[in-house]
C-alpha angles and dihedrals in degrees: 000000000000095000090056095042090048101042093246095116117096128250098276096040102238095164090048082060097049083048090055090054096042088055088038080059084237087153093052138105141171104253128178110238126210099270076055094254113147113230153160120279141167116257097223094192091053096050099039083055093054094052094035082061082048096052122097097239109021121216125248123258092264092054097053101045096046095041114022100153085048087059092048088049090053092055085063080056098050087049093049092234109168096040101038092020085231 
């Protein structure tokens, strides 16, 4: 949201998009905790796929399967988010 209120998105907004299918709870599963409550969570692997197609230069397979949350964090550095706020 940030990157599309602040001008940081690129021209096909992508980021906007990513935005749209957070909000749509795209990334999002039913899951049983450990009380055995079944309830919503983020599916890490899905989302970490959708910004590693965003990135500029994507990781490989490997990367993205060991180290997902690694892949999401490197789509904050593509945006330049801590030092635009982006």
């Amino acid at each position: 949201q940030r990157a599309r209120n602040y001008g940081c998105d690129e021209p096909d907004r992508r980021w906007e998009a990513l935005m749209e299918e957070m909000a749509a709870c795209k990334y999002e599963r039913m899951e049983e905790d450990a009380t055995g409550k079944v309830v919503p969570t983020i599916d890490v692997t899905a989302l970490a796929e959708a910004v590693n197609g965003r990135l500029p230069t994507p990781f490989g397979a490997a990367v993205l399967s060991e180290r997902p949350v690694s892949v999401i964090a490197e789509g904050l550095v593509a945006l330049d988010f801590v030092e635009k706020g982006c």
